[in-house]
C-alpha positions in Angstrom: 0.0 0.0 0.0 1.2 3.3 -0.9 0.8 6.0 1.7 -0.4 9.1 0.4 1.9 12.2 1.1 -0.2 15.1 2.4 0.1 18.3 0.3 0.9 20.6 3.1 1.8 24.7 2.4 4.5 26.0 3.8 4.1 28.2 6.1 6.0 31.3 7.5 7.5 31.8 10.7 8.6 35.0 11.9 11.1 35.7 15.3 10.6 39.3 17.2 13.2 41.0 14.9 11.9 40.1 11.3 8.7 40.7 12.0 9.2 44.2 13.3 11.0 44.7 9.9 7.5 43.8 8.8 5.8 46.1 10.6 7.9 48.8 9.2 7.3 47.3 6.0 3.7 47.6 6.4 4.1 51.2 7.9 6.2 52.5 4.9 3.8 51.2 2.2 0.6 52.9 4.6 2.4 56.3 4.6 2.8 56.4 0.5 -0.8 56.1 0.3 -2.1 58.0 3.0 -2.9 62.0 2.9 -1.8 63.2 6.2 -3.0 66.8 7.5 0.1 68.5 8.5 -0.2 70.4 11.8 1.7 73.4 13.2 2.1 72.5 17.1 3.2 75.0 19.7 5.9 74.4 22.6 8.5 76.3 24.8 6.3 78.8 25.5 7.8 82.5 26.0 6.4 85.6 27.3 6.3 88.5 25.6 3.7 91.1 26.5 2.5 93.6 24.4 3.0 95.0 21.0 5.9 94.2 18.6 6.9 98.2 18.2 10.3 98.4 17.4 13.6 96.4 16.3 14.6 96.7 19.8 11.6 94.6 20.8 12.3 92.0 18.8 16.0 92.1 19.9 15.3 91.8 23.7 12.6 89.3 23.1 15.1 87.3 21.0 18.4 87.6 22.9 16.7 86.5 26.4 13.7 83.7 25.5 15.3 81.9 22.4 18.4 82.6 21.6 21.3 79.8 23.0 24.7 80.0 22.4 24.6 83.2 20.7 28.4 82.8 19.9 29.0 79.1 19.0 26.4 78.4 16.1 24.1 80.6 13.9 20.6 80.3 14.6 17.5 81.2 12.3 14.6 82.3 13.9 11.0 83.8 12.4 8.2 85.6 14.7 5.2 85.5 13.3 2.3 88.4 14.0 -1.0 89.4 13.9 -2.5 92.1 12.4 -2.0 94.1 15.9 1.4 93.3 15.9 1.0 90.9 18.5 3.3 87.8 18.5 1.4 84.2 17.7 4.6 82.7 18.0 8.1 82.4 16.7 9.7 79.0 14.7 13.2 78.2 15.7 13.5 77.1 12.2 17.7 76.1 11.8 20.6 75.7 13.6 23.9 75.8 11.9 27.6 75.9 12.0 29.6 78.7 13.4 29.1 80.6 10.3 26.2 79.7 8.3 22.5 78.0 8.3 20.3 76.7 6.3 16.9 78.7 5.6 14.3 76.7 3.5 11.9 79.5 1.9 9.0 77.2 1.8 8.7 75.9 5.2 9.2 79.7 6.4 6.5 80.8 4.4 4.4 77.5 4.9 3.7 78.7 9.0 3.2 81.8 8.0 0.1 80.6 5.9 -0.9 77.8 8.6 -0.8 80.3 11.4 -2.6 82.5 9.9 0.0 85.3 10.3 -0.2 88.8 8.5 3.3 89.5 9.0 6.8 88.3 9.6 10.0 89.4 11.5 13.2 87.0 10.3 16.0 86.5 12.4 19.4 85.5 12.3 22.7 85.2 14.3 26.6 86.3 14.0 28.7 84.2 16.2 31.6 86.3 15.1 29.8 89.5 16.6 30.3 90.7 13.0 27.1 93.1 12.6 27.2 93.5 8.5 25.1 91.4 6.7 26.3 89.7 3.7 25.5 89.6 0.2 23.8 86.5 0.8 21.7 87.6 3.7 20.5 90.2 1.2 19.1 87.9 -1.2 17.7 85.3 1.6 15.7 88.9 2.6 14.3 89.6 -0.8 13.4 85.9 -1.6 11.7 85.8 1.6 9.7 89.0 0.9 8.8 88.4 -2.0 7.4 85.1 -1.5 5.4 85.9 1.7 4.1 88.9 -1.0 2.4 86.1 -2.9 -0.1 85.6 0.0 -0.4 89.2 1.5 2.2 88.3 4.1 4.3 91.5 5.1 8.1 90.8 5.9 8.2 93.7 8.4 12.3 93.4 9.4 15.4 90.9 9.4 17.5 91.4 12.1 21.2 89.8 12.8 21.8 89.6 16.4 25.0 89.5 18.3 25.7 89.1 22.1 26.1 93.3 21.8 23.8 94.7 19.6 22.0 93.9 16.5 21.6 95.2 12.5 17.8 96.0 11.4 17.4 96.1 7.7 14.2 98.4 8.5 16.1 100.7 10.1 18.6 101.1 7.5 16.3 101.1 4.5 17.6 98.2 3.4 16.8 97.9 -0.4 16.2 94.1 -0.1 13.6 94.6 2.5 12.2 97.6 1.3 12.2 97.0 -2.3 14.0 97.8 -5.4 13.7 101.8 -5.8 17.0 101.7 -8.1 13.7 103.5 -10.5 13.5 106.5 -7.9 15.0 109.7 -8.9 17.6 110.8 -6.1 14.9 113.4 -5.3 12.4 111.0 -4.0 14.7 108.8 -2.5 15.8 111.4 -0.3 12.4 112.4 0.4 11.2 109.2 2.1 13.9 109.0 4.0 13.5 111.9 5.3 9.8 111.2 5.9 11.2 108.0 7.3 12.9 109.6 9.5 10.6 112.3 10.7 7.9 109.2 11.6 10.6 107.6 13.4 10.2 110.3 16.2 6.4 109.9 15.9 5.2 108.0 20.4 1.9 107.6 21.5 2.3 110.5 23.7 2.4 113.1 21.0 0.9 111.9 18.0 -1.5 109.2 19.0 -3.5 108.8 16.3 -0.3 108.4 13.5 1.3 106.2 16.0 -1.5 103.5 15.9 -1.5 104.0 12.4 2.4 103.1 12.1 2.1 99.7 13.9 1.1 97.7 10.9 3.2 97.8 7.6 0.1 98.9 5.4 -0.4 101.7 8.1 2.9 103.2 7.8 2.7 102.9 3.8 -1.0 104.7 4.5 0.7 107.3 6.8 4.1 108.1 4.0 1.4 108.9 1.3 -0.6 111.1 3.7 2.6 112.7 4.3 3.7 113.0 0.9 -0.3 114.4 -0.5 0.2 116.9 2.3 3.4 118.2 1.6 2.8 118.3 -2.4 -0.4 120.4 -1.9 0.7 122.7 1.5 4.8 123.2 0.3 6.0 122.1 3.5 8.5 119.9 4.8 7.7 116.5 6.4 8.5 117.9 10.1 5.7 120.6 9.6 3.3 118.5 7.7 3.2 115.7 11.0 1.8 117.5 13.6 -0.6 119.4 11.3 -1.7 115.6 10.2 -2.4 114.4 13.8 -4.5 117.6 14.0 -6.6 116.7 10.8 -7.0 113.2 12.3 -8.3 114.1 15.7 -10.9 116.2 14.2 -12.4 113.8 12.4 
């Protein structure tokens, strides 16, 4: 008599190890099919209370909440505001070597658009204590601002910090941050920077009304052309036509 064999499957037996490599097998092909909702989360919380109103702000608030070893690596940092100026919250987004870091545009601009910000203060270190930025700072700025541009996001100010001071491309009409005006006659260059200036020594205590104008980028472009109207139609210079402004605007 013959015995009949059985026709039996084989069959697959897995230890611990291989079949965690299965797992992550499994996982892999689940993530390149799967949509995932990417979230902006929100950690090491720091206080800052009140309005962003100057570079100095942003400098204090920088130098003592977020900024670690200040002189061994650079550091990029954005704050990102609301329309009052208020911070939402700020993105330690690299950390590099003692003399460069990498900044990817996209991602910057990305939590901009998730956090529903309306403006954006860039940051970055000098280890050396060097305060000049570089050519390549430059063009990191105007990439920067002209891509938050795309979605109504103002880039209000790029600072590089040191241990002992810091450099504010807004304060020194930076052309990158400010714009191109290679077009603008020497005339009217020198004119808005002199209307720069003269709203530079605009406070709360004696021009209320401008000053709560001048916290948001569109209300300090709103404020220049007032500026600019009055002088062209009174002939006076930007220090006169201020005060008469804030005149106008309290009797409305």
């Amino acid at each position: 008599m013959k015995y009949n064999q059985p026709n039996i499957q084989p069959q697959m037996v897995f230890d611990k190890s291989s079949y965690s490599d299965l797992e992550n097998q499994i996982d892999e092909l689940d993530a390149e099919f799967k949509i995932r909702e990417i979230e902006v989360t929100f950690n090491k919380e720091a206080y800052f209370f009140g309005q962003v109103t100057s570079s100095n702000d942003v400098y204090n608030f920088l130098k003592e909440q977020i900024l670690k070893g200040i002189e061994i690596q650079e550091h990029f940092i954005a704050l990102y505001l609301n329309q009052a100026n208020k911070i939402i919250g700020y993105y330690h987004h690299s950390t590099g070597t003692i003399n460069a870091t990498m900044v990817d545009t996209e991602i910057v601009v990305a939590v901009a658009l998730k956090t529903l910000a309306k403006s954006v203060i860039i940051s970055h270190n000098h280890p050396s204590g060097n305060l000049q930025p570089s050519e390549a700072d430059r063009q990191l700025t105007r990439r920067l601002k002209q891509s938050l541009k795309l979605f109504d996001v103002h880039l209000v100010d790029h600072l590089i910090v040191t241990k002992n001071g810091y450099y504010s491309f807004a304060e020194r009409s930076e052309s990158s941050l400010s714009g191109d005006r290679s077009t603008m006659n020497p005339m009217e260059q020198k004119l808005r920077e002199e209307i720069l200036k003269q709203l530079k020594k605009v406070t709360q205590a004696n021009a209320p009304n401008l000053f709560a104008m001048m916290q948001s980028p569109q209300g300090y472009e709103q404020a220049e052309e007032l500026v600019i109207r009055k002088m062209l139609h009174d002939q006076m210079v930007p220090a006169a036509v201020i005060p008469m402004l804030e005149s106008e605007m309290e009797m409305i």
